[in-house]
ROSE-4610 file (N, C-alpha, C; in Angstrom, 1 decimal, always signed):
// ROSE-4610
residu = [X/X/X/X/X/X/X/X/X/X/X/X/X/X/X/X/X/X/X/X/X/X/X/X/X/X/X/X/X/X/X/X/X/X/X/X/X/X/X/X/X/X/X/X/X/X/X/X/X/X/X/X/X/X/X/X/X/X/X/X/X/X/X/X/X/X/X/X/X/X/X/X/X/X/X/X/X/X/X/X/X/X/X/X/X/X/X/X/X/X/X/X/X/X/X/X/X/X/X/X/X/X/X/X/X/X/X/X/X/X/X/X/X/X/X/X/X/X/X/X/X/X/X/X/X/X/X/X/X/X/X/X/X/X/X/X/X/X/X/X/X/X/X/X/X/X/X/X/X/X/X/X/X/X/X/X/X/X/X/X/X/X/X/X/X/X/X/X/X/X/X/X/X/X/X/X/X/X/X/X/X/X/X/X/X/X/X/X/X/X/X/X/X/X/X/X/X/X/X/X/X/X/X/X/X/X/X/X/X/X/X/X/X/X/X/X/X/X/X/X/X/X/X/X/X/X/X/X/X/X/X/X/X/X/X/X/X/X/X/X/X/X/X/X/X/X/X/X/X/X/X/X/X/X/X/X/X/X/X/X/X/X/X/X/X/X/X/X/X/X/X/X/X/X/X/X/X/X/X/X/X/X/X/X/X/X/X/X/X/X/X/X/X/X/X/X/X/X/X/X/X/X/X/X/X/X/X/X/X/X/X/X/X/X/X/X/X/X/X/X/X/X/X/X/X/X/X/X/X/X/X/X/X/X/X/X/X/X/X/X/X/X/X/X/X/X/X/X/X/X/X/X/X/X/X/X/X/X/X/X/X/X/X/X/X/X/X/X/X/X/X/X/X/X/X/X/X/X/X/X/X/X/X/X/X/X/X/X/X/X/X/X/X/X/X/X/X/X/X/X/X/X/X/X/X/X/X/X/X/X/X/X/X/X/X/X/X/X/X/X/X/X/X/X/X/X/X/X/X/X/X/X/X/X/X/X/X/X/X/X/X/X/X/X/X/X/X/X/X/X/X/X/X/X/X/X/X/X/X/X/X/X/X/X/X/X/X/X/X/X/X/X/X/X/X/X/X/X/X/X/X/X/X/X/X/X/X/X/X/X/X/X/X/X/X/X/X/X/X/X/X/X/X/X/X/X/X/X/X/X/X/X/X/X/X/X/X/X/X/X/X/X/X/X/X/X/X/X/X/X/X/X/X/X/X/X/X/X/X/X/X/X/X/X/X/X/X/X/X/X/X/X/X/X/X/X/X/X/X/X/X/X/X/X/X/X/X/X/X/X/X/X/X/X/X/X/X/X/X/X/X/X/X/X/X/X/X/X/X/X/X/X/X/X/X/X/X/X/X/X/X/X/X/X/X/X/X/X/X/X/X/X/X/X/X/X/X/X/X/X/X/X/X/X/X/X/X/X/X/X]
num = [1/1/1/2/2/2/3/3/3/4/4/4/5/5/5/6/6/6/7/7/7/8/8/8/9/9/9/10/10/10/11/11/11/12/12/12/13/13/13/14/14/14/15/15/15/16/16/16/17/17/17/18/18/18/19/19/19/20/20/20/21/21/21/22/22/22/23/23/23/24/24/24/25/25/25/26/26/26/27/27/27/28/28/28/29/29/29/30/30/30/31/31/31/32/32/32/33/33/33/34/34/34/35/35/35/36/36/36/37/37/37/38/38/38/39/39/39/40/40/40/41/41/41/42/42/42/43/43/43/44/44/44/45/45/45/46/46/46/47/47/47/48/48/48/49/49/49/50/50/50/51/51/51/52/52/52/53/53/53/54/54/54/55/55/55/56/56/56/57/57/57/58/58/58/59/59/59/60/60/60/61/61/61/62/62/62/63/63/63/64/64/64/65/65/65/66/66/66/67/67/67/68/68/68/69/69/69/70/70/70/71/71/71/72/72/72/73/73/73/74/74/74/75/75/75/76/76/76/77/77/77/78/78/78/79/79/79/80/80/80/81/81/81/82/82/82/83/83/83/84/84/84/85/85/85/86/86/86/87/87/87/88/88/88/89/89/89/90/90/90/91/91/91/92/92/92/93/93/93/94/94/94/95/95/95/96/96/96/97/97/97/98/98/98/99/99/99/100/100/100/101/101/101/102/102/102/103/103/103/104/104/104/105/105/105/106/106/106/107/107/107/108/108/108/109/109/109/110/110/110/111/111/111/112/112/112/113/113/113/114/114/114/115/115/115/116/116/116/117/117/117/118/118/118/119/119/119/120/120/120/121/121/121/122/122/122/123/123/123/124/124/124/125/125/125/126/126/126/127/127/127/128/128/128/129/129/129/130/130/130/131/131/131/132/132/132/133/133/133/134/134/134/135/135/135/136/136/136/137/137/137/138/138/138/139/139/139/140/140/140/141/141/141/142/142/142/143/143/143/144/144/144/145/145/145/146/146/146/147/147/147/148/148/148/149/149/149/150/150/150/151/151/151/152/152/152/153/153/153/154/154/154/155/155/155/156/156/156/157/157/157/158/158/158/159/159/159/160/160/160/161/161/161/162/162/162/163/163/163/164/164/164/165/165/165/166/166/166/167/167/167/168/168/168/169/169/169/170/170/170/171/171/171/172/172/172/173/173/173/174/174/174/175/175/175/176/176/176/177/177/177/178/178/178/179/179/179/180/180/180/181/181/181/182/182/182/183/183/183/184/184/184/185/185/185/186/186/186/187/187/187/188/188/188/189/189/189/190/190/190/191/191/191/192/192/192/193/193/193/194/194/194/195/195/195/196/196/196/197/197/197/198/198/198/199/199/199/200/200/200/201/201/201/202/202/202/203/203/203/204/204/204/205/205/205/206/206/206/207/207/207/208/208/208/209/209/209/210/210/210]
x = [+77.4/+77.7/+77.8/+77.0/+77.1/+78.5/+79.2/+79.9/+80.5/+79.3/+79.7/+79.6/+78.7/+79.6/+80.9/+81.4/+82.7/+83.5/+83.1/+84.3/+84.7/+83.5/+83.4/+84.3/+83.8/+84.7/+85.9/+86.6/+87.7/+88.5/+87.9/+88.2/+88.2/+87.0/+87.0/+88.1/+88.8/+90.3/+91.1/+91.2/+92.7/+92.7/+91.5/+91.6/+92.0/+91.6/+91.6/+93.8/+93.8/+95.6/+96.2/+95.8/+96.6/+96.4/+95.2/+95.5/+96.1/+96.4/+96.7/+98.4/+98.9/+100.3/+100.7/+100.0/+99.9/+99.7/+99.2/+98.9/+97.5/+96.7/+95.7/+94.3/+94.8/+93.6/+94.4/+93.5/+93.8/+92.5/+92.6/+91.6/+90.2/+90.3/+89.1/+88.4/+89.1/+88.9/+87.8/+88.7/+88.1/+86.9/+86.6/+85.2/+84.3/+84.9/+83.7/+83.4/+84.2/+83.6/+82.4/+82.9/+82.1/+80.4/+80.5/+79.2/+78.3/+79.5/+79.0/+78.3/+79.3/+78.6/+78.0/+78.0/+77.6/+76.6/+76.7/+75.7/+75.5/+77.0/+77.4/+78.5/+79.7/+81.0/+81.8/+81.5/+82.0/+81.1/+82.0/+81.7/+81.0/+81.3/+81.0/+79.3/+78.6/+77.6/+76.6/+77.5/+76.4/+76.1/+75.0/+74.4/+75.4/+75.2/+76.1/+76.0/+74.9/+74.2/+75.4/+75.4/+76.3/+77.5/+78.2/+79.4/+80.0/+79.1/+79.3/+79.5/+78.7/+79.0/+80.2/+80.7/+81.9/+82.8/+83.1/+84.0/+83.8/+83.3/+83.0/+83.6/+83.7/+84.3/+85.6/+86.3/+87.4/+88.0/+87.6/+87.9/+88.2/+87.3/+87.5/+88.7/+88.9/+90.0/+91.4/+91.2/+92.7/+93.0/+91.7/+92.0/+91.9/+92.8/+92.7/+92.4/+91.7/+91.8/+92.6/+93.6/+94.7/+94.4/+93.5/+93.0/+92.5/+91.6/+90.2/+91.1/+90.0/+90.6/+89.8/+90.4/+90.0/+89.4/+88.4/+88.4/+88.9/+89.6/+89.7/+89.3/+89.3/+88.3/+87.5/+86.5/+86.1/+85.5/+86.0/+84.8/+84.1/+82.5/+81.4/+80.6/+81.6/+80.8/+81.0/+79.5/+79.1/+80.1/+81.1/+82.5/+83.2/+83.4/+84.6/+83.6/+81.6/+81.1/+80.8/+81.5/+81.4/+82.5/+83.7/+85.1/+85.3/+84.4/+84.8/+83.7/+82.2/+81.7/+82.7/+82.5/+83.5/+84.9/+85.5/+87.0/+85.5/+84.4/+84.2/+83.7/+83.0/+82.8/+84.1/+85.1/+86.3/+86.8/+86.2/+86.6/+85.8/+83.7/+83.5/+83.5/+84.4/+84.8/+86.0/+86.4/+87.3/+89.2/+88.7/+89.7/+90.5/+90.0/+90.6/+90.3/+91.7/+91.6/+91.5/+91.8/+91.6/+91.0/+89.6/+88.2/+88.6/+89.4/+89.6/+90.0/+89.6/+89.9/+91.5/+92.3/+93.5/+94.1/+93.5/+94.1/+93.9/+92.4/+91.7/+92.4/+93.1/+93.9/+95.2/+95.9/+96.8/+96.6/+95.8/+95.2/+95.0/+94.4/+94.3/+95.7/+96.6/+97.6/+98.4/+98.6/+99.3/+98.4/+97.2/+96.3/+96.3/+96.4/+95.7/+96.9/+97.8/+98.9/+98.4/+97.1/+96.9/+97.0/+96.5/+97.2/+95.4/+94.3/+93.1/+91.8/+90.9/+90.3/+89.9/+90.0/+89.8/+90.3/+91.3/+92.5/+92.5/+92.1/+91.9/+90.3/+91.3/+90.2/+89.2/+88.0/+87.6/+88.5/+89.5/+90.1/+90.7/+91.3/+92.1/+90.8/+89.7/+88.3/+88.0/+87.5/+87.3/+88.6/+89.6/+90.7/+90.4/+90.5/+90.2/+88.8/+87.6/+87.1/+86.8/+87.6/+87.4/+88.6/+89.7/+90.9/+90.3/+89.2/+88.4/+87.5/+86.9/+86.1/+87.1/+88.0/+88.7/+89.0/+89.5/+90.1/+88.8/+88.2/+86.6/+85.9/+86.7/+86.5/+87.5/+88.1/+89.4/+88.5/+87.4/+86.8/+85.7/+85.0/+83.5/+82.6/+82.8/+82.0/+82.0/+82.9/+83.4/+82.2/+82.4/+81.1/+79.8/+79.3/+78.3/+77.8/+78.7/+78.3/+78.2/+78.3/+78.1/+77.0/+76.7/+75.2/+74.4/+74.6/+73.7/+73.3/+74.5/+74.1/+72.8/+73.2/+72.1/+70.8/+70.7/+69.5/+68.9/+69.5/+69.1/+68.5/+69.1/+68.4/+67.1/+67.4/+66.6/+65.2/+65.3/+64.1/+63.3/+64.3/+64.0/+62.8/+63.6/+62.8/+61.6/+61.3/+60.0/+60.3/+61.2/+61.1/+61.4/+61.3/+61.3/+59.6/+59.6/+58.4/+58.7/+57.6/+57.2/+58.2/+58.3/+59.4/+60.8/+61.1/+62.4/+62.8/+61.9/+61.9/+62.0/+61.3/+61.4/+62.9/+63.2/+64.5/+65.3/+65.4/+66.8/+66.5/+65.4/+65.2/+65.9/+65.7/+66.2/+68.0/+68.3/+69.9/+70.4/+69.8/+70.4/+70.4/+69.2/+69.4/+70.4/+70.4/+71.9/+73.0/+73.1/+74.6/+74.8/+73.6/+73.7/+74.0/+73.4/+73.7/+75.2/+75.6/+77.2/+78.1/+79.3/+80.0/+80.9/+80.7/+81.4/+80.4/+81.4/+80.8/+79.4/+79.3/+77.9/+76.7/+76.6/+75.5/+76.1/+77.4/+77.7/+77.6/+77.4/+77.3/+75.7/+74.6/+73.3/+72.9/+74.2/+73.1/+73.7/+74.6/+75.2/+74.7/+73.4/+72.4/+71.6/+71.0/+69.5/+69.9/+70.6/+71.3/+70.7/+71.7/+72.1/+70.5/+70.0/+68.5/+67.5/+68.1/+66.5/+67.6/+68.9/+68.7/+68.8/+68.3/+68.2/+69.7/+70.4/+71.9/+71.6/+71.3/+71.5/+73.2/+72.5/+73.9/+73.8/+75.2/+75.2/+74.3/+73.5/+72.5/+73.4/+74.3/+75.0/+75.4/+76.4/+76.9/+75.8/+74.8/+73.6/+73.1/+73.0/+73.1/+74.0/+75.4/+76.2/+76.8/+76.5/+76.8/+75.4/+74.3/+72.6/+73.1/+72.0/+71.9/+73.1/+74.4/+75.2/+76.4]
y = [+70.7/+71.9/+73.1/+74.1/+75.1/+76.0/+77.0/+77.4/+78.7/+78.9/+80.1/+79.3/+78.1/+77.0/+77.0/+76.5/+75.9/+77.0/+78.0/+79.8/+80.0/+79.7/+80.4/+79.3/+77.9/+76.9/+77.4/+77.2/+77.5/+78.6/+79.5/+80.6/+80.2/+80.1/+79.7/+78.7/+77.9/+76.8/+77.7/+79.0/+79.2/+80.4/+80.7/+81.8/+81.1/+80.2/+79.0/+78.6/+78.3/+78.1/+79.5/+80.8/+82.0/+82.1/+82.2/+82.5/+81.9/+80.9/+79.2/+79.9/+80.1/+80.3/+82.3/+82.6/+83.8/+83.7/+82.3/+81.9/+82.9/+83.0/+83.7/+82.8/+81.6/+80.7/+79.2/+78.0/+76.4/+75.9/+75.0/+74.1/+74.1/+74.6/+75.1/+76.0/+77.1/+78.3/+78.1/+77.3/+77.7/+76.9/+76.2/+74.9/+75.8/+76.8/+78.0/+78.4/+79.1/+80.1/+79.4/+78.4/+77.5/+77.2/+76.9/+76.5/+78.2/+79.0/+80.3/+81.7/+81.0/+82.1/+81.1/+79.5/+79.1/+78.0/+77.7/+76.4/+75.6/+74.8/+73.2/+73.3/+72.0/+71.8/+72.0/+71.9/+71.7/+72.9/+73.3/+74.2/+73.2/+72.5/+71.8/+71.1/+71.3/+71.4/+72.8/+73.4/+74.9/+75.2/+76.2/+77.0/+78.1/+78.8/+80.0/+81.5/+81.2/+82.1/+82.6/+81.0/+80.6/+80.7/+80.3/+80.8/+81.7/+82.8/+84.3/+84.7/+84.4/+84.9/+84.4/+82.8/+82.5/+83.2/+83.6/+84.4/+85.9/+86.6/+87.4/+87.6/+86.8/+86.1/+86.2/+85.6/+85.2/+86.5/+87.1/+88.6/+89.4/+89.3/+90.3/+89.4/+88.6/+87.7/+88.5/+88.7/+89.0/+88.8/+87.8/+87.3/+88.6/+88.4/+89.3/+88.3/+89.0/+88.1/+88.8/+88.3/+88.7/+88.7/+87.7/+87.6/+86.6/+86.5/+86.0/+84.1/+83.7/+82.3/+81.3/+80.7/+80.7/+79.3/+78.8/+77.0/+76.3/+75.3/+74.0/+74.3/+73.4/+73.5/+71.8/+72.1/+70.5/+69.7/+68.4/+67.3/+66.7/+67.2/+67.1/+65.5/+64.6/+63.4/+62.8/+61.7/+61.0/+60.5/+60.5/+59.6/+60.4/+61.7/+62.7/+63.1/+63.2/+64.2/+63.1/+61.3/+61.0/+61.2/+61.2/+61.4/+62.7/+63.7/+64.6/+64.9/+64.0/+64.0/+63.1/+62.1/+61.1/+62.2/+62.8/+64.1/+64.9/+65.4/+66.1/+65.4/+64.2/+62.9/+62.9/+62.7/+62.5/+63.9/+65.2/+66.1/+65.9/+66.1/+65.8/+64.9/+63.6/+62.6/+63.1/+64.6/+65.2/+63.7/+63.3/+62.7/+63.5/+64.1/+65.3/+66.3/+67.3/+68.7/+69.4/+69.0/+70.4/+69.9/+71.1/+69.9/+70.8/+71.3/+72.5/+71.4/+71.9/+71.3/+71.1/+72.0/+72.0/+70.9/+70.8/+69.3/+68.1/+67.9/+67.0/+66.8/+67.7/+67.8/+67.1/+67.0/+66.3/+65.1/+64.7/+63.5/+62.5/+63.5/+62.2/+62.2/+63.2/+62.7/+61.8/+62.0/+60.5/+59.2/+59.1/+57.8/+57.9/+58.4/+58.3/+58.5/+59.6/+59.9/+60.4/+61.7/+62.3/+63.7/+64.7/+66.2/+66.7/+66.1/+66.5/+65.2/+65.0/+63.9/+63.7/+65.2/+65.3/+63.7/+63.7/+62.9/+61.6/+61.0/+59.7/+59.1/+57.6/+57.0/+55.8/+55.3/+54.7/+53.9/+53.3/+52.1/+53.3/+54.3/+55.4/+55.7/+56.1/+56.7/+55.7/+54.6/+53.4/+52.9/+53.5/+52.9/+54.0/+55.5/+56.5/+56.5/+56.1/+56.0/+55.1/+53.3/+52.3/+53.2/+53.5/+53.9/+55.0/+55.7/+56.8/+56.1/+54.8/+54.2/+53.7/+53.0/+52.3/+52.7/+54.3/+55.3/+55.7/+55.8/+56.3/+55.0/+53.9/+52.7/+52.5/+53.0/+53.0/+53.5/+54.5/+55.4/+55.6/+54.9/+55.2/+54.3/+52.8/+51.7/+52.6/+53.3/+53.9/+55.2/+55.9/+57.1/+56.9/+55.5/+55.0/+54.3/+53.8/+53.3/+54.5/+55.3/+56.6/+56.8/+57.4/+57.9/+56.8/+55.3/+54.4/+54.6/+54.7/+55.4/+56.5/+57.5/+58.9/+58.6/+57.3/+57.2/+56.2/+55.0/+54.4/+55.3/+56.2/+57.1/+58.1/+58.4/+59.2/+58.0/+56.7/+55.8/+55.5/+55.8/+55.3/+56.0/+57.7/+58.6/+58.8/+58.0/+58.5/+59.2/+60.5/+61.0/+61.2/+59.6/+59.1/+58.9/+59.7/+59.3/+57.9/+57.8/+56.7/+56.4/+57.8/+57.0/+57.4/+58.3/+57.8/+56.3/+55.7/+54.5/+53.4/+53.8/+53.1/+53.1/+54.4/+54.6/+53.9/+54.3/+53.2/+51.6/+51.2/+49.6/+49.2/+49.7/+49.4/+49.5/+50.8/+51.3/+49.7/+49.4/+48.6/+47.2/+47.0/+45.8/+45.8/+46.7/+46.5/+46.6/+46.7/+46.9/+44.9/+44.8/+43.1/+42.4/+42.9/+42.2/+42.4/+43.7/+43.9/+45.0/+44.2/+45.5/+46.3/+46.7/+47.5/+49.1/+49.5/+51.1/+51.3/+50.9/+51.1/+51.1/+50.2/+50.0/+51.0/+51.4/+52.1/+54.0/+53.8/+55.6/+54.9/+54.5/+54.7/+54.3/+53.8/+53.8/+55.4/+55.8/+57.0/+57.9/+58.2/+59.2/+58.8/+57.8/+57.4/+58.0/+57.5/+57.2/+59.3/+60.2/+61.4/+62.0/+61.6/+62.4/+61.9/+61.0/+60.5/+61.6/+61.7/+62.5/+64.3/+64.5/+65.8/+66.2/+65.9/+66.2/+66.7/+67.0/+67.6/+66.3/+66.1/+65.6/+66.2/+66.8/+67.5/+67.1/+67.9/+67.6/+66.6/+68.0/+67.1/+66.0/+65.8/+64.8/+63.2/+63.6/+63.0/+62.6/+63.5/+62.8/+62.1/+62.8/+61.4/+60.9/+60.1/+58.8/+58.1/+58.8/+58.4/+57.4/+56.6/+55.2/+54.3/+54.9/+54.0/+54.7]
z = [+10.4/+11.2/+10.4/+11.1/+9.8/+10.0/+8.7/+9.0/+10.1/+10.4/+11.7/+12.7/+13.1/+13.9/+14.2/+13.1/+13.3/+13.1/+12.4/+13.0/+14.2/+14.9/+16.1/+17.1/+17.1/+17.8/+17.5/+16.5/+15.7/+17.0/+16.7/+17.7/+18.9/+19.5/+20.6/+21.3/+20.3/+20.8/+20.8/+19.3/+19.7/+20.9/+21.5/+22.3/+23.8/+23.6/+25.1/+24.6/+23.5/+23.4/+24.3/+23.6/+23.4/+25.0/+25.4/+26.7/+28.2/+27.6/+28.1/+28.1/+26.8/+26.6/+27.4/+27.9/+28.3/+29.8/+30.3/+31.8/+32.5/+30.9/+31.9/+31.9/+31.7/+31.4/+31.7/+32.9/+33.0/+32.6/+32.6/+32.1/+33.0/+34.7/+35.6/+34.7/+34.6/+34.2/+33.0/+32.1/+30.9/+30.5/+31.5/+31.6/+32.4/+33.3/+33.8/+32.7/+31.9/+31.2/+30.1/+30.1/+29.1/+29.5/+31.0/+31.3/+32.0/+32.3/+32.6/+31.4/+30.6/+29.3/+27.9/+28.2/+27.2/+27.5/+29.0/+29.1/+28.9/+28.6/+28.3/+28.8/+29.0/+28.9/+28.0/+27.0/+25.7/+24.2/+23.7/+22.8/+21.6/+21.8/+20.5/+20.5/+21.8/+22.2/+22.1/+21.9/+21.5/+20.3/+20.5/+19.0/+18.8/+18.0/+17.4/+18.7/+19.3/+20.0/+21.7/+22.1/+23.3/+22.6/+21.6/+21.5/+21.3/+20.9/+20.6/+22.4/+23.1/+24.4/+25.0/+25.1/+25.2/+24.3/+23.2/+22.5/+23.1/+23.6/+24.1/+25.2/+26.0/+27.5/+27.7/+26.5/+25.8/+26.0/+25.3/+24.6/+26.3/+27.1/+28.1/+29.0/+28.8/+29.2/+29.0/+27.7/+27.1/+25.8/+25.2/+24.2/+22.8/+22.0/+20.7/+19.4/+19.0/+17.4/+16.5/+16.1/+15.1/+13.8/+13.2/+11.9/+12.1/+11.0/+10.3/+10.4/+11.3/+11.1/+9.6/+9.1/+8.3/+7.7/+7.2/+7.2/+5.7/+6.3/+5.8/+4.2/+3.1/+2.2/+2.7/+3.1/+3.8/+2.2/+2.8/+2.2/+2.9/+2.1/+2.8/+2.4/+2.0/+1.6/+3.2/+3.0/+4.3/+5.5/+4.7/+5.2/+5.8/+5.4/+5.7/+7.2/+6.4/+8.2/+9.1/+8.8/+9.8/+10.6/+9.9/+10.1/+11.5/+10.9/+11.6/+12.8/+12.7/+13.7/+15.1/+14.8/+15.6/+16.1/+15.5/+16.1/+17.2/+16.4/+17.9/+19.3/+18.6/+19.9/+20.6/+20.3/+20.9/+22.0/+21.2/+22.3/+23.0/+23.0/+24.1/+24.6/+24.5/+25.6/+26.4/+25.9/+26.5/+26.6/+24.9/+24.2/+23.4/+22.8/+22.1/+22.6/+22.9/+23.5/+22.5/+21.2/+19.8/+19.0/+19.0/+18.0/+16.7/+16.5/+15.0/+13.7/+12.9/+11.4/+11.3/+11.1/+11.7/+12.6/+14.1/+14.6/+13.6/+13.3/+12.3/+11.3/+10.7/+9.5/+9.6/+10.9/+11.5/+11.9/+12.2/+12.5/+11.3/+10.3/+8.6/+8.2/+8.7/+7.6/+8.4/+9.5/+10.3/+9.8/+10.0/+9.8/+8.3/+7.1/+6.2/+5.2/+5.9/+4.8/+3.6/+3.7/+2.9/+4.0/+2.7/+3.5/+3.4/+3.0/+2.6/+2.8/+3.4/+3.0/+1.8/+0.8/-0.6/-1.2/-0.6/-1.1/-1.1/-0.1/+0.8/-0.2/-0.6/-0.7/-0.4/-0.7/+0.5/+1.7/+1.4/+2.4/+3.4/+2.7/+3.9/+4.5/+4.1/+4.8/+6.0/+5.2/+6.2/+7.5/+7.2/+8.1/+9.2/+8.6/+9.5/+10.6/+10.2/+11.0/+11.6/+11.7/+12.5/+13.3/+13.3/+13.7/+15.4/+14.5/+15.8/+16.6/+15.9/+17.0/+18.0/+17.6/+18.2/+19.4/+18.9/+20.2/+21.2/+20.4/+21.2/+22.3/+22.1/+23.0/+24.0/+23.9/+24.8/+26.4/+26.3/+26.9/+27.0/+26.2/+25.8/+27.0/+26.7/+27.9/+29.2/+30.5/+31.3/+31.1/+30.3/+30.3/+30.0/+29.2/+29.3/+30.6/+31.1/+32.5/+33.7/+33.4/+34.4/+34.0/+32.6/+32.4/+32.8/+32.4/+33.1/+34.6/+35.3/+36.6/+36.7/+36.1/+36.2/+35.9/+34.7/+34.5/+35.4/+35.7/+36.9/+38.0/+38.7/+39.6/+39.2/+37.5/+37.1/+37.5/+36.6/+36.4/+37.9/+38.7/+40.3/+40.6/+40.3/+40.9/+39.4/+39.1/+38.5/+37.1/+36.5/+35.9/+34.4/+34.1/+32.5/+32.0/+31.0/+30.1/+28.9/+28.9/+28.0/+27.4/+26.3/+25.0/+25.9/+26.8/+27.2/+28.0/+28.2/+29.0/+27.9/+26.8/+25.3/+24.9/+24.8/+24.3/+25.5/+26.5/+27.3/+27.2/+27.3/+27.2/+25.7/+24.8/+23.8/+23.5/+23.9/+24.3/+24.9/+26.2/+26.8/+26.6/+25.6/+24.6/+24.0/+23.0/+22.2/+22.7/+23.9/+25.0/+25.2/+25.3/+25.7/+24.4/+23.3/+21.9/+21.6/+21.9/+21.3/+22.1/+22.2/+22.9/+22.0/+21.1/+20.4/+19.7/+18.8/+19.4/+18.6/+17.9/+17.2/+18.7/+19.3/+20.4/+22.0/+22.0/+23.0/+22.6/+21.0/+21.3/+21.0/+20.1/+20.5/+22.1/+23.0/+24.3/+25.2/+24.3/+25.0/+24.3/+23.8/+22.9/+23.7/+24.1/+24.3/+26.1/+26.8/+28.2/+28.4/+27.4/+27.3/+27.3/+26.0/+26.1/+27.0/+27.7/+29.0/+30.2/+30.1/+31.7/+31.3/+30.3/+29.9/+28.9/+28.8/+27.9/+26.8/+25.3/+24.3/+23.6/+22.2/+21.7/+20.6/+20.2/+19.0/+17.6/+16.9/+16.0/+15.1/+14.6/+13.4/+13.6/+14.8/+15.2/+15.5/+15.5/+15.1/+14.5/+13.1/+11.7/+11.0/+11.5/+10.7/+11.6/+12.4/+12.9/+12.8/+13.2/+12.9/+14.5/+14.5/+15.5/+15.2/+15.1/+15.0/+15.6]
């Protein structure tokens, strides 16, 4: 995720807090403005492009920016961007209400008992992210079986091509081989891109087909 990405999310949470604590924003509200100025549910689904217009939105809300929010010093090894792909899977499973580095930061040190993933090593890494599947299963089978829905009616009505019809046959094999999360988020990528959904790039690369 690049870093005017994640500025802008950043912002975009604490303007949804501030205004939240000011009663000029509920959770309706702030899911309009999301799909009205940004064209997803979830911020964590957008380009830099849509969330300038959601922060924009923000702003004529009420919102102020008081200073430069600022990031994390991240660790960018495979582990930490799976760590933190999996935190934004969890917001948009609308698991996590705070996708910011900051919640995330709170989250390793309860699980990990470090203050940095700098810090944490492999066994705290590995504990942290079986720890996120775990929670991401609590919920995941249930949203998978909905999108199975959509696509069942999509396949009905005709409007899967080849390799999307490739891609769910396959998704839904590995749902029969295993019920755990490795085969539940590749059939909740495959499920997502046959009924039109977009899944975050990054969050794509590091989890890959698993």
């Amino acid at each position: 995720m690049s870093a005017e990405r994640l500025r802008l999310i950043k912002l975009i949470h604490v303007a949804r807090r501030d205004l939240e604590k000011a009663g000029k924003m509920d959770e309706p509200t702030y899911r309009t403005m999301l799909q009205t100025a940004g064209g997803a549910d979830s911020a964590a689904k957008m380009g830099v492009p849509a969330l300038m217009r959601v922060l924009e939105q923000a702003k004529k809300a009420g919102f102020k920016v008081r200073s430069k929010v600022t990031d994390r010093r991240q660790d960018t090894s495979p582990e930490a961007r799976k760590v933190r792909a999996l935190w934004l899977f969890l917001h948009e499973l609308q698991v996590v209400r705070d996708s910011s580095e900051t919640a995330l930061a709170s989250y390793v040190k309860r699980i990990a008992h470090v203050e940095d993933m700098h810090f944490a090593d492999s066994l705290a890494m590995r504990k942290l992210i079986e720890s996120m599947k775990k929670w991401a299963m609590r919920f995941l089978p249930a949203a998978v079986d909905q999108l199975q829905v959509e696509v069942h009616g999509a396949r009905v009505a005709g409007r899967l091509d080849q390799a999307q019809e490739q891609a769910v046959e396959e998704a839904l094999r590995r749902l029969l081989a295993s019920d755990g999360f490795d085969a539940h988020w590749a059939a909740w990528t495959a499920f997502s891109a046959a009924i039109g959904r977009s899944t975050d790039a990054d969050m794509q690369e590091a989890l890959g087909g698993r």
